[in-house]
N, CA and C atoms of all chains as a GROMACS GRO file, in nm:
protein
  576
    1UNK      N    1  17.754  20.424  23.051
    1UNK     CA    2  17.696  20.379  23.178
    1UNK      C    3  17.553  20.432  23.188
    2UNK      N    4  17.469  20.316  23.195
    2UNK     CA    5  17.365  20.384  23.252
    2UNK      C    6  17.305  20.465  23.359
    3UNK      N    7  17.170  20.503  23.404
    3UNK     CA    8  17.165  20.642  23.510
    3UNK      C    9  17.157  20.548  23.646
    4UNK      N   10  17.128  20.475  23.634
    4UNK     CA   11  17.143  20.369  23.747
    4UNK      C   12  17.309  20.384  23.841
    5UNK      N   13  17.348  20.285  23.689
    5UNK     CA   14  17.452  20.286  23.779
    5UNK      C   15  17.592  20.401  23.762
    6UNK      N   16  17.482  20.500  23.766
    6UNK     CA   17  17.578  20.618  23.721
    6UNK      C   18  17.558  20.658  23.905
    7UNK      N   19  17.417  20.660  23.907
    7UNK     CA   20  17.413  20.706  24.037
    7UNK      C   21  17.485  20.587  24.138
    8UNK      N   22  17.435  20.503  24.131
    8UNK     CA   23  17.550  20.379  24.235
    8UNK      C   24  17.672  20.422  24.220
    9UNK      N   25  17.734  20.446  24.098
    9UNK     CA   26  17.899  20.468  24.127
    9UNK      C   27  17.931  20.585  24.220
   10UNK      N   28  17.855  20.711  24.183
   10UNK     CA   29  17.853  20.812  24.252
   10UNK      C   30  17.830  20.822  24.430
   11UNK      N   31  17.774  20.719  24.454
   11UNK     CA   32  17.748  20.748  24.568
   11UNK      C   33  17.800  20.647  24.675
   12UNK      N   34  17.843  20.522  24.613
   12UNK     CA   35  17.938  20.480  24.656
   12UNK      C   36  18.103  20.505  24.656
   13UNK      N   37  18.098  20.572  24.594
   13UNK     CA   38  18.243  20.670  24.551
   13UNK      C   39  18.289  20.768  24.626
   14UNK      N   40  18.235  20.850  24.745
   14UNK     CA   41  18.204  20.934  24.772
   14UNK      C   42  18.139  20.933  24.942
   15UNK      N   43  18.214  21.016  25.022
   15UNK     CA   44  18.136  20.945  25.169
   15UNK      C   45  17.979  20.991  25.171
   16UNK      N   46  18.003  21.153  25.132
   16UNK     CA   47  17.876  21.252  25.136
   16UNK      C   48  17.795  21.279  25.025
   17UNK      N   49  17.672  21.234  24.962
   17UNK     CA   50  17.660  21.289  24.819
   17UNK      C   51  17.461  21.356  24.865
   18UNK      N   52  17.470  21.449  24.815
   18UNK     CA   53  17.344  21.549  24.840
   18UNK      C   54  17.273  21.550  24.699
   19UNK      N   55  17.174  21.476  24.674
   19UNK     CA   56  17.098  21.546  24.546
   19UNK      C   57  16.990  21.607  24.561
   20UNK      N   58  17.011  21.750  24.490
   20UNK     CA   59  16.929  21.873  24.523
   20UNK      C   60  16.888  21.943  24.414
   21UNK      N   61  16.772  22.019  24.475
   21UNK     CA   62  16.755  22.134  24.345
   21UNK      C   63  16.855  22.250  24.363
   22UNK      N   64  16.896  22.272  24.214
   22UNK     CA   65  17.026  22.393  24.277
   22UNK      C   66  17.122  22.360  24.313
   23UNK      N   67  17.207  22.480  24.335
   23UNK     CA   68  17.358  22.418  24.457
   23UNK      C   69  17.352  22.478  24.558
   24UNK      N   70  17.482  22.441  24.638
   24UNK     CA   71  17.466  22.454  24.784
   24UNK      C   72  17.434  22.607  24.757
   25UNK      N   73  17.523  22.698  24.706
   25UNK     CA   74  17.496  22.846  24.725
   25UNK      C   75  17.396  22.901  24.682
   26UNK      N   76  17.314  22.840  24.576
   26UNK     CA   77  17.222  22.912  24.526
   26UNK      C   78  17.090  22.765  24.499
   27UNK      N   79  17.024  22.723  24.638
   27UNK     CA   80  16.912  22.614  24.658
   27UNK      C   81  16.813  22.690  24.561
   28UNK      N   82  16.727  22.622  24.510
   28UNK     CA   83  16.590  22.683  24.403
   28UNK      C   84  16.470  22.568  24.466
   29UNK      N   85  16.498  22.538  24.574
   29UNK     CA   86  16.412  22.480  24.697
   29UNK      C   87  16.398  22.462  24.824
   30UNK      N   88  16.284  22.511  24.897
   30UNK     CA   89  16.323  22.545  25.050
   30UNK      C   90  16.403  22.388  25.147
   31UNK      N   91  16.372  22.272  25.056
   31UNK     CA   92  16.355  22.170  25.130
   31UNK      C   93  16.566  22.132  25.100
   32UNK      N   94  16.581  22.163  24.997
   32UNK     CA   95  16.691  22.125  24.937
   32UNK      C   96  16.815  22.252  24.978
   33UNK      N   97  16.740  22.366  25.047
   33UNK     CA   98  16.808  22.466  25.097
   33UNK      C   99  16.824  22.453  25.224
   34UNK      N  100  16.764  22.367  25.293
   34UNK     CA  101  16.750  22.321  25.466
   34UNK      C  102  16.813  22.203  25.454
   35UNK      N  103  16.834  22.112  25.392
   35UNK     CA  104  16.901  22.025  25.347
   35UNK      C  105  17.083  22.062  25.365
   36UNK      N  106  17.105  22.175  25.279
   36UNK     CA  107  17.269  22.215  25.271
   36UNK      C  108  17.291  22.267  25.435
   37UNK      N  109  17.188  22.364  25.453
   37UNK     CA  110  17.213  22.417  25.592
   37UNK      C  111  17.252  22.295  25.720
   38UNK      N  112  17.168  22.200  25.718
   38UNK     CA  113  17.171  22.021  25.803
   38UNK      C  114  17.334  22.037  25.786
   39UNK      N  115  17.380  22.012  25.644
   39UNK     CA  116  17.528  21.952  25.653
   39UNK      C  117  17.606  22.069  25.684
   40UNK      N  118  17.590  22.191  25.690
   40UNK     CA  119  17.722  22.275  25.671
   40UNK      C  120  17.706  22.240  25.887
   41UNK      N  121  17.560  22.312  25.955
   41UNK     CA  122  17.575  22.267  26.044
   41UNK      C  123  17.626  22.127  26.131
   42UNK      N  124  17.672  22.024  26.060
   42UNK     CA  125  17.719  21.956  26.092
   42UNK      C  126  17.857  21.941  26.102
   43UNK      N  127  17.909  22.024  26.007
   43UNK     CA  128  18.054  22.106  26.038
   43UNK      C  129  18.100  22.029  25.911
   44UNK      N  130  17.991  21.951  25.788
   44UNK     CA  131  18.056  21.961  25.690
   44UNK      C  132  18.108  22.051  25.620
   45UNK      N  133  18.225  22.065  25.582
   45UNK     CA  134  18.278  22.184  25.428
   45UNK      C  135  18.227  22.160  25.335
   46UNK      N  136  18.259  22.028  25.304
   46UNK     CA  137  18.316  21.986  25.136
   46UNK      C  138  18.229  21.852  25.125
   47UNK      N  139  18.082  21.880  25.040
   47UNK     CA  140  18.064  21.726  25.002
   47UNK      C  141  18.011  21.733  24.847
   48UNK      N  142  18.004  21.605  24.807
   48UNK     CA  143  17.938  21.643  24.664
   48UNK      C  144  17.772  21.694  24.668
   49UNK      N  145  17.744  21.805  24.563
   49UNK     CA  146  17.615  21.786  24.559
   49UNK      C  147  17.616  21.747  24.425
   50UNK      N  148  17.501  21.749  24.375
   50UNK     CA  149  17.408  21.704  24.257
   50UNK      C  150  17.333  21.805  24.241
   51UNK      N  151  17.295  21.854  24.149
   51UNK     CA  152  17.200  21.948  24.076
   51UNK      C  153  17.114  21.847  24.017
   52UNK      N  154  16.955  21.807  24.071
   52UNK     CA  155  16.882  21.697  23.931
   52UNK      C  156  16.836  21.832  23.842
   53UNK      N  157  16.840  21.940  23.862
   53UNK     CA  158  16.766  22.033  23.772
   53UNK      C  159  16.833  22.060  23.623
   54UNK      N  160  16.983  22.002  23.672
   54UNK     CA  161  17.058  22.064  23.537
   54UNK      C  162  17.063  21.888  23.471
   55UNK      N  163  16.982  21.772  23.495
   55UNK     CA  164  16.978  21.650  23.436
   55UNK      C  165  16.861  21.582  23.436
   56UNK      N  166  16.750  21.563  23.383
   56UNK     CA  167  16.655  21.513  23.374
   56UNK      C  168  16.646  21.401  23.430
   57UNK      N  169  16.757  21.312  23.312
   57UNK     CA  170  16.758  21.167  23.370
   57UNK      C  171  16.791  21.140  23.513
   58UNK      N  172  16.892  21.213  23.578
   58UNK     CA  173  16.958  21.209  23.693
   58UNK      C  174  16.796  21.238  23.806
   59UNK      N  175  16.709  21.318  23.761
   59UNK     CA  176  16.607  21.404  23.781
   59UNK      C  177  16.518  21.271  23.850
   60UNK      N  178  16.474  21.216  23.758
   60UNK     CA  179  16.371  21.094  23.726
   60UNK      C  180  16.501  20.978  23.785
   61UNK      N  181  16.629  20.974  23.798
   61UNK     CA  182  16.607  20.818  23.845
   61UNK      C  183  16.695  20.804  23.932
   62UNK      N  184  16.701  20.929  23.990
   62UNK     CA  185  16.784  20.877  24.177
   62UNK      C  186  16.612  20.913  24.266
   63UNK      N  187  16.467  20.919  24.157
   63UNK     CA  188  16.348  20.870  24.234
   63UNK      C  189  16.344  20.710  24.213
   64UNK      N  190  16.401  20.695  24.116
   64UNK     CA  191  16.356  20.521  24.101
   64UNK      C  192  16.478  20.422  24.206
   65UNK      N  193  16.600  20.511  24.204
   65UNK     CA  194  16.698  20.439  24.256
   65UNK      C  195  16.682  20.418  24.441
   66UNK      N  196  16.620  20.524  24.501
   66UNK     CA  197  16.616  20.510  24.601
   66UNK      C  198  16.468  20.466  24.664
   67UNK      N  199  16.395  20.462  24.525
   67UNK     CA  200  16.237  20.436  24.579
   67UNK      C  201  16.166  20.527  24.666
   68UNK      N  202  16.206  20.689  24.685
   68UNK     CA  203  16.200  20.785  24.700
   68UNK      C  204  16.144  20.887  24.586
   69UNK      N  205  16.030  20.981  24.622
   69UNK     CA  206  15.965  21.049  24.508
   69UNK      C  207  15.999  21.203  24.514
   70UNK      N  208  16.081  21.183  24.594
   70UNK     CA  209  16.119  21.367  24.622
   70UNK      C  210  16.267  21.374  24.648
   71UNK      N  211  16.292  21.534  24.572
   71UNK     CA  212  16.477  21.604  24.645
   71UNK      C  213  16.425  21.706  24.773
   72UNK      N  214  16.549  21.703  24.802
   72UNK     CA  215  16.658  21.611  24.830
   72UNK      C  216  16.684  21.490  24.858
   73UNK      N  217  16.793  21.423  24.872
   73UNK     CA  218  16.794  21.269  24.898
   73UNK      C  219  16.988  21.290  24.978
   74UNK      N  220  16.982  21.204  25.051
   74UNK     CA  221  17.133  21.223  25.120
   74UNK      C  222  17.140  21.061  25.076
   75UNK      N  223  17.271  21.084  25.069
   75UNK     CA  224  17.387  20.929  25.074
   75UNK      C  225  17.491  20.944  25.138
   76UNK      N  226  17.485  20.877  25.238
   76UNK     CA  227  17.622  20.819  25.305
   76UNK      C  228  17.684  20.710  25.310
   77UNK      N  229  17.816  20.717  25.233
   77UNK     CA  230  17.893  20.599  25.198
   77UNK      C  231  17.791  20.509  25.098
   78UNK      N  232  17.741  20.541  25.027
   78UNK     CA  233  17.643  20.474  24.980
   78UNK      C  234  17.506  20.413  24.986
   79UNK      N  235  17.489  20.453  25.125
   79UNK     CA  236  17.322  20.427  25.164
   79UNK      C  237  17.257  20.538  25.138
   80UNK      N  238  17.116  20.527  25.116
   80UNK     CA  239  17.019  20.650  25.101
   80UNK      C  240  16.982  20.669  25.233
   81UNK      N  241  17.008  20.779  25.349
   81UNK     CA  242  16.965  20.824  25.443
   81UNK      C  243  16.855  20.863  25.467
   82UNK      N  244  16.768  20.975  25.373
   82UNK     CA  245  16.628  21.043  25.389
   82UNK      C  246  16.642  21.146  25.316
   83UNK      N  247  16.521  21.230  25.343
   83UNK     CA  248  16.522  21.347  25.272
   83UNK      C  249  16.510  21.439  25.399
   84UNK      N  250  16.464  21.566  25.365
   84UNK     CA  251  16.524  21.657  25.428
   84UNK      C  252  16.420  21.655  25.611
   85UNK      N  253  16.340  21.616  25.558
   85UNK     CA  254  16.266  21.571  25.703
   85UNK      C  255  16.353  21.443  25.802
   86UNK      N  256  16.355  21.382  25.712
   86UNK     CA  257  16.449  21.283  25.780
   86UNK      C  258  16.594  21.334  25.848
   87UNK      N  259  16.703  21.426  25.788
   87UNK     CA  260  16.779  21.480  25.799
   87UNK      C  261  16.793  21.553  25.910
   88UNK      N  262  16.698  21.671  25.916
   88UNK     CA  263  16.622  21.709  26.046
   88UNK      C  264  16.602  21.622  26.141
   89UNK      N  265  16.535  21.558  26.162
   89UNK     CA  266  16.509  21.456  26.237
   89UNK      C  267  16.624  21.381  26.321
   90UNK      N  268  16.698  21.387  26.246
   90UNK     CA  269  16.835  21.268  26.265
   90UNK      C  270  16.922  21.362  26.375
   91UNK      N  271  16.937  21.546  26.305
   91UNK     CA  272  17.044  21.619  26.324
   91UNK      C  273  16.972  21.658  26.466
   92UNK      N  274  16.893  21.683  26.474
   92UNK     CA  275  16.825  21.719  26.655
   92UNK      C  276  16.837  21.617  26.720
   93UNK      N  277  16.822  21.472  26.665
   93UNK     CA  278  16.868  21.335  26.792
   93UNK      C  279  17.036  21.331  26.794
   94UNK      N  280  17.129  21.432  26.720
   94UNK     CA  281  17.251  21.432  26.722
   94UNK      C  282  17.285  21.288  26.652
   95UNK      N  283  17.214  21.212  26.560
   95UNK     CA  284  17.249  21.100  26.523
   95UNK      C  285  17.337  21.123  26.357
   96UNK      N  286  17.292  21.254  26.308
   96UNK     CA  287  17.322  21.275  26.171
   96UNK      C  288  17.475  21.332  26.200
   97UNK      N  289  17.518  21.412  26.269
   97UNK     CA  290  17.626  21.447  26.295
   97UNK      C  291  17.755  21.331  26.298
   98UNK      N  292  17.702  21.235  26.374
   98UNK     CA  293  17.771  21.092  26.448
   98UNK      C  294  17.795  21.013  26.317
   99UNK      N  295  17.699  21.002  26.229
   99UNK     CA  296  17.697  20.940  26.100
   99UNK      C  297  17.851  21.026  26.018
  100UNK      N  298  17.818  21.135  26.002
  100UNK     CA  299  17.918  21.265  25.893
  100UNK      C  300  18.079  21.221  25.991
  101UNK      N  301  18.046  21.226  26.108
  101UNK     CA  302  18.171  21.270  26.147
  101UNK      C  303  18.265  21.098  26.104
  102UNK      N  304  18.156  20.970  26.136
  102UNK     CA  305  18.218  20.864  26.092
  102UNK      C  306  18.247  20.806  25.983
  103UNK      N  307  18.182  20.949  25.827
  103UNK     CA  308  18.208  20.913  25.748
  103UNK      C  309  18.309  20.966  25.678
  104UNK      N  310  18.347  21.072  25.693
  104UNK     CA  311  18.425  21.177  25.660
  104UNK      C  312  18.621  21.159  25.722
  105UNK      N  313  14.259  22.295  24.373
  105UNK     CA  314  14.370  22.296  24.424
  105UNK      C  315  14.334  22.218  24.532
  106UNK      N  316  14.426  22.169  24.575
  106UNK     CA  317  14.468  22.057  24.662
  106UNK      C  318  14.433  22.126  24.774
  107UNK      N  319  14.319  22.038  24.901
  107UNK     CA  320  14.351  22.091  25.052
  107UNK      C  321  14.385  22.027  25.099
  108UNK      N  322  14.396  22.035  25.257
  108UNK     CA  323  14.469  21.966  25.365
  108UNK      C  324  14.391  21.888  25.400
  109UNK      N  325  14.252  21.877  25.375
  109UNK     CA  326  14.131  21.777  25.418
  109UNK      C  327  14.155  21.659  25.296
  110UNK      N  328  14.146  21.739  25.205
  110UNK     CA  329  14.145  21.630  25.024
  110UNK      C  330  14.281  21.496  25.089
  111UNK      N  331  14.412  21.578  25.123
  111UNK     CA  332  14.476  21.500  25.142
  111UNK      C  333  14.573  21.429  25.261
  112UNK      N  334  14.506  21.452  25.366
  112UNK     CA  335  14.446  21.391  25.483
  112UNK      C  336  14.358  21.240  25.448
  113UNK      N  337  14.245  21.264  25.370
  113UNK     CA  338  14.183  21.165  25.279
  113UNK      C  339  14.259  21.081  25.166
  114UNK      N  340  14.304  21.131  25.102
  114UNK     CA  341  14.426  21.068  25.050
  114UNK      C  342  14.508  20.927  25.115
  115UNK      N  343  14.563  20.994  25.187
  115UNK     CA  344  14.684  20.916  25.312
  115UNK      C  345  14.579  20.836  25.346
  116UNK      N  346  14.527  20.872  25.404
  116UNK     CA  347  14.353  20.750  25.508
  116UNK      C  348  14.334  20.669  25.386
  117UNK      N  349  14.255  20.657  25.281
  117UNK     CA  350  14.284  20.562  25.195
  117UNK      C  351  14.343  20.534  25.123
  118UNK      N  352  14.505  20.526  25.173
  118UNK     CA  353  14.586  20.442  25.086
  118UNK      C  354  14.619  20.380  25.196
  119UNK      N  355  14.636  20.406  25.324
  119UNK     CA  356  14.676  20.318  25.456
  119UNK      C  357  14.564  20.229  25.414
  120UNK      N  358  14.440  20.256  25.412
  120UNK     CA  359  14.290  20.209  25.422
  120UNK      C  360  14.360  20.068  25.335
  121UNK      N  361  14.357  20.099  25.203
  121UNK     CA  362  14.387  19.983  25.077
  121UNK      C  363  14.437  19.898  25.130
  122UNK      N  364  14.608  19.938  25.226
  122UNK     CA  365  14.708  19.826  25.226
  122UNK      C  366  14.690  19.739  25.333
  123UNK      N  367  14.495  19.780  25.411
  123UNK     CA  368  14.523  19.696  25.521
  123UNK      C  369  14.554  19.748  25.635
  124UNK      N  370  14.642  19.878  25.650
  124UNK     CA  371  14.672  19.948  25.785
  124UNK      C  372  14.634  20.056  25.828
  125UNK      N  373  14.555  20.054  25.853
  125UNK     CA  374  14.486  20.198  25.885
  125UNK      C  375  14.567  20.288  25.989
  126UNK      N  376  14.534  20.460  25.956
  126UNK     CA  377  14.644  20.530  26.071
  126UNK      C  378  14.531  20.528  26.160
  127UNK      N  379  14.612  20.540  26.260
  127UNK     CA  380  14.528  20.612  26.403
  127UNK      C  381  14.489  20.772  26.414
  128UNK      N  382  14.628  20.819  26.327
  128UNK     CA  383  14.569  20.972  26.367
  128UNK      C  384  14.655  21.019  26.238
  129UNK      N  385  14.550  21.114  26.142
  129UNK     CA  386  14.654  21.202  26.086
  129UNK      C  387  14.616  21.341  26.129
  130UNK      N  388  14.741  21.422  26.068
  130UNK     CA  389  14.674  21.537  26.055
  130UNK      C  390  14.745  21.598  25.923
  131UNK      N  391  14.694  21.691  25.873
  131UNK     CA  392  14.752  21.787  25.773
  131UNK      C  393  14.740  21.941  25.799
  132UNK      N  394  14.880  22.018  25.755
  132UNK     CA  395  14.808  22.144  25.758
  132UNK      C  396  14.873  22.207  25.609
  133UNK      N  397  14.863  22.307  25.576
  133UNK     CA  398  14.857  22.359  25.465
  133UNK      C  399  14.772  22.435  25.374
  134UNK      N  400  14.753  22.566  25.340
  134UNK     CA  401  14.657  22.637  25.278
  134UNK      C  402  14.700  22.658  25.143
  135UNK      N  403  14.800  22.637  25.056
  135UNK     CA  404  14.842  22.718  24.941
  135UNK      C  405  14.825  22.617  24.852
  136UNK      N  406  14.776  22.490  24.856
  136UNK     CA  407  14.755  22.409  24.779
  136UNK      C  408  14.932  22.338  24.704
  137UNK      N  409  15.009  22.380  24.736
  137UNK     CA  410  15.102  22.310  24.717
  137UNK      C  411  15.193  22.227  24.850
  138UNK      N  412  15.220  22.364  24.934
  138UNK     CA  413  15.307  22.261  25.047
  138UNK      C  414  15.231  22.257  25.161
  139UNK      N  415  15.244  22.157  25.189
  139UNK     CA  416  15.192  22.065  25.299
  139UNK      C  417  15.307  21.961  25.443
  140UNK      N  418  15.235  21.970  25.551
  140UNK     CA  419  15.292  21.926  25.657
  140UNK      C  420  15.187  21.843  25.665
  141UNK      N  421  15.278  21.731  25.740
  141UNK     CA  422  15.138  21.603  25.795
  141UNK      C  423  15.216  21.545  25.851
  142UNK      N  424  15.175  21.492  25.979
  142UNK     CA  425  15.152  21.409  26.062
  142UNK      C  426  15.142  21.285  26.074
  143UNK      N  427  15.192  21.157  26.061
  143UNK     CA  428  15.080  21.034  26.009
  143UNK      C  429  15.129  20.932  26.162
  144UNK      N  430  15.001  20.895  26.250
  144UNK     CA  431  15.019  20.788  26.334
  144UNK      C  432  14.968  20.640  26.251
  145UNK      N  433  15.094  20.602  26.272
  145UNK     CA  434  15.002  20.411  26.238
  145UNK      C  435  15.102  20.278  26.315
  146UNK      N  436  14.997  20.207  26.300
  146UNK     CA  437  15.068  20.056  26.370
  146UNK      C  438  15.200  20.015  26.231
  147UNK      N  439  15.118  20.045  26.121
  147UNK     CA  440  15.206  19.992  26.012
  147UNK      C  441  15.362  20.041  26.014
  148UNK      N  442  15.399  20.173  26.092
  148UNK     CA  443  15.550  20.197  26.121
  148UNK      C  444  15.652  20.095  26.204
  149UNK      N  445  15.522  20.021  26.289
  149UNK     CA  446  15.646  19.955  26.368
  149UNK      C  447  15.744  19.850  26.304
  150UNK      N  448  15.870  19.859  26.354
  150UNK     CA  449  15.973  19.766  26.316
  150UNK      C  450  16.010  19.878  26.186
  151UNK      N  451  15.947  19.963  26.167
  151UNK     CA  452  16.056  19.980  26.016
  151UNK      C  453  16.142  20.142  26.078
  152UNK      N  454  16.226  20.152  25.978
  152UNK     CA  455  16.321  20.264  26.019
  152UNK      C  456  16.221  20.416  25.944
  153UNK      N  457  16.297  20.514  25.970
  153UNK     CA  458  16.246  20.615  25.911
  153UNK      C  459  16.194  20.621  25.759
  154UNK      N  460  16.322  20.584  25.712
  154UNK     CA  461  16.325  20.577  25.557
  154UNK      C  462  16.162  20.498  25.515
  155UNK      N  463  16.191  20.398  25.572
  155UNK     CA  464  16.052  20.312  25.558
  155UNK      C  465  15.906  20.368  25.562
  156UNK      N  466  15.933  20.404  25.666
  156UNK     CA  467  15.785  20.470  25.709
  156UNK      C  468  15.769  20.600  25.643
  157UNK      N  469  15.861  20.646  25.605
  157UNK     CA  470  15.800  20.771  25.468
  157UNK      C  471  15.764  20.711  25.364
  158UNK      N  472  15.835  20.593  25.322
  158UNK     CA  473  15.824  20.523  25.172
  158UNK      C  474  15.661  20.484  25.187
  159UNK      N  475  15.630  20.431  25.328
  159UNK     CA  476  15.487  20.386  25.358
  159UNK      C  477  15.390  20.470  25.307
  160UNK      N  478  15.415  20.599  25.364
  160UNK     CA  479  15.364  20.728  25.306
  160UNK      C  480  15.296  20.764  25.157
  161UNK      N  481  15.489  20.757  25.158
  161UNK     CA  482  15.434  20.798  24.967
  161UNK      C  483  15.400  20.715  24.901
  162UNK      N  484  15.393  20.534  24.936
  162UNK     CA  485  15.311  20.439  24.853
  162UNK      C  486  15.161  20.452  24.918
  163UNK      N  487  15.096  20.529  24.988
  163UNK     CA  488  14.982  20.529  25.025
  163UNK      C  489  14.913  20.686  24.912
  164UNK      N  490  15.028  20.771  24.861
  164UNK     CA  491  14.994  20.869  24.729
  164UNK      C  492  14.992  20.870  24.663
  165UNK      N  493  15.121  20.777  24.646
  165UNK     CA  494  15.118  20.686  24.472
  165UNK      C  495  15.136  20.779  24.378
  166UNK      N  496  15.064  20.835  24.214
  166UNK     CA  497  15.089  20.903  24.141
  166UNK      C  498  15.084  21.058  24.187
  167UNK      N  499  15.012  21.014  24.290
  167UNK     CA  500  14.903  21.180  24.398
  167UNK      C  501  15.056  21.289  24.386
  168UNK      N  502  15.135  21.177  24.479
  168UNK     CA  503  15.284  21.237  24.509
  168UNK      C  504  15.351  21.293  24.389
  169UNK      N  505  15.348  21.250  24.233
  169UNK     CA  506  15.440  21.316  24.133
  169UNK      C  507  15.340  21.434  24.061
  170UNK      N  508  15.199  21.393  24.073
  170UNK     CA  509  15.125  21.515  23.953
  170UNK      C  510  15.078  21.659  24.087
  171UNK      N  511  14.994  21.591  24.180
  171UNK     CA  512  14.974  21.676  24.270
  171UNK      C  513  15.001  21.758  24.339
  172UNK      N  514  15.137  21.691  24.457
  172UNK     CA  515  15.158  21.725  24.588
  172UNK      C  516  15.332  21.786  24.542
  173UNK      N  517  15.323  21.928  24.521
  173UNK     CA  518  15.461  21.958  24.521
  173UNK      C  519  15.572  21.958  24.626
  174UNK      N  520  15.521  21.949  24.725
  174UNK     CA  521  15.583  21.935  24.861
  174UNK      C  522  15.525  21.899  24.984
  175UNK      N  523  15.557  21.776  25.033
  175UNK     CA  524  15.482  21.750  25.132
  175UNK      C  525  15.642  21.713  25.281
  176UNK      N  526  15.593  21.818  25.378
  176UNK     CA  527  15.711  21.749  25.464
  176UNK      C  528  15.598  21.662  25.570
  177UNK      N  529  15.672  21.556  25.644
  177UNK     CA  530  15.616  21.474  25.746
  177UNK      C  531  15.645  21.417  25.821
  178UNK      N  532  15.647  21.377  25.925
  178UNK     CA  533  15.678  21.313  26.070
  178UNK      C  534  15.605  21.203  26.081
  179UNK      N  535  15.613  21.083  26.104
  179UNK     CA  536  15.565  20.982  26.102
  179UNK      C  537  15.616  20.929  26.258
  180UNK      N  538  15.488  20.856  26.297
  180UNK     CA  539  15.496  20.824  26.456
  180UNK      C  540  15.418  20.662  26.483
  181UNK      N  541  15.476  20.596  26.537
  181UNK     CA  542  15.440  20.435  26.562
  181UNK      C  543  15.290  20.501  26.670
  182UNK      N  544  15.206  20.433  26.679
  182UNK     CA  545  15.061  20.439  26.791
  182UNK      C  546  15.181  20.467  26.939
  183UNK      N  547  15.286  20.386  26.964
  183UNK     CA  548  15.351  20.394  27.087
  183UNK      C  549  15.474  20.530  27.121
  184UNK      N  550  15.542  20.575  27.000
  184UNK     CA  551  15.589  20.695  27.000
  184UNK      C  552  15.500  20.818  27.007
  185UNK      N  553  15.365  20.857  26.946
  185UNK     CA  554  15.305  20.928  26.941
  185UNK      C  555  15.229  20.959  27.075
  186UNK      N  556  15.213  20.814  27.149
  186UNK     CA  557  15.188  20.869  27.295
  186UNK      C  558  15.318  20.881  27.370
  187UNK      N  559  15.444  20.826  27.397
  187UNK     CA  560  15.512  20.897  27.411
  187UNK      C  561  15.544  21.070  27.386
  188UNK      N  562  15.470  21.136  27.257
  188UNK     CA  563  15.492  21.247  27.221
  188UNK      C  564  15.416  21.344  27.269
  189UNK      N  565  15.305  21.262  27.385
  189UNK     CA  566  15.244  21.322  27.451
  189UNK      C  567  15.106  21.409  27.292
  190UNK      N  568  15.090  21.296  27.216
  190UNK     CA  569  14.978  21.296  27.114
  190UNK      C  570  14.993  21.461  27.042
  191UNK      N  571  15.105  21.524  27.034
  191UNK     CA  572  15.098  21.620  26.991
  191UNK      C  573  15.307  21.656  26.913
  192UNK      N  574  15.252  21.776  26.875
  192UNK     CA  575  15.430  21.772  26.815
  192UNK      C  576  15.439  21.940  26.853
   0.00000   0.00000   0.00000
């Protein structure tokens, strides 16, 4: 399978999928570390993340897949939501919460 | 190294190119890597968030992968931004 639709399967597969630098416990980016904090405060536990640091390709083409040039990147149920500004954004209008809780 | 003026200028002409000029940016940032900005334009209206960042980073183009290691931003329609009382 290609990285394409490696990432499509993944993220349609899946209600919550986070691609980040790092993991949740140990972020190796402030943006991708405010990012995990968004979901745990949302009273997520359990979602997938993604490491692009430990995959190049994965690295380079969930930028091409979402037409997005930066990590983090959120998916819900398979849409690309935003990055971590966006996330923010969403979780102070209480709209990101409303999203998790209807996807989960 | 990258300033907050250089790319302030940046954003202004790539809105400039596509035809939409912002009304107001701003940037702040001293370390030459991360950066906050601001961007007012007409060109947000009708689109969702997602959009209006994508607006963004097609107004940086390569700027965004060799340059700008981190840029966070808030993007505001001419009519939200006075709603925001022109400030954040």
């Amino acid at each position: 399978m290609d990285t394409q639709a490696a990432i499509k399967d993944l993220v349609t597969s899946n209600p919550v999928v986070l691609y980040m630098k790092g993991s949740p416990k140990f972020p190796q980016c402030g943006f991708s570390g405010l990012a995990v904090q968004i979901l745990q405060a949302c009273g997520l536990k359990d979602f997938v993340a993604v490491d692009v640091l430990a995959d190049p390709a994965i690295r380079d083409g969930i930028k091409v897949y979402a037409n997005w040039p930066t990590i983090p990147q959120l998916y819900i149920n398979g849409e690309f939501i935003g990055g971590a500004d966006i996330m923010r954004s969403m979780y102070e209008q209480g709209e990101l919460q409303k999203l998790i809780a209807e996807a989960v | 190294m990258l300033s907050a003026s250089e790319l302030k200028t940046y954003i202004a002409n790539g809105f400039n190119a596509n035809g939409q000029p912002c009304e107001h940016i701003e940037v702040r940032g001293d370390d030459g890597q991360h950066f906050e900005a601001v961007v007012v334009s007409a060109a947000f209206i009708g689109k969702n968030m997602v959009q209006q960042h994508q607006l963004v980073y097609q107004a940086l183009g390569d700027k965004m992968r060799s340059e700008i290691h981190a840029l966070s931003m808030r993007t505001f329609t001419p009519e939200a931004w006075q709603n925001a009382g022109k400030r954040i």
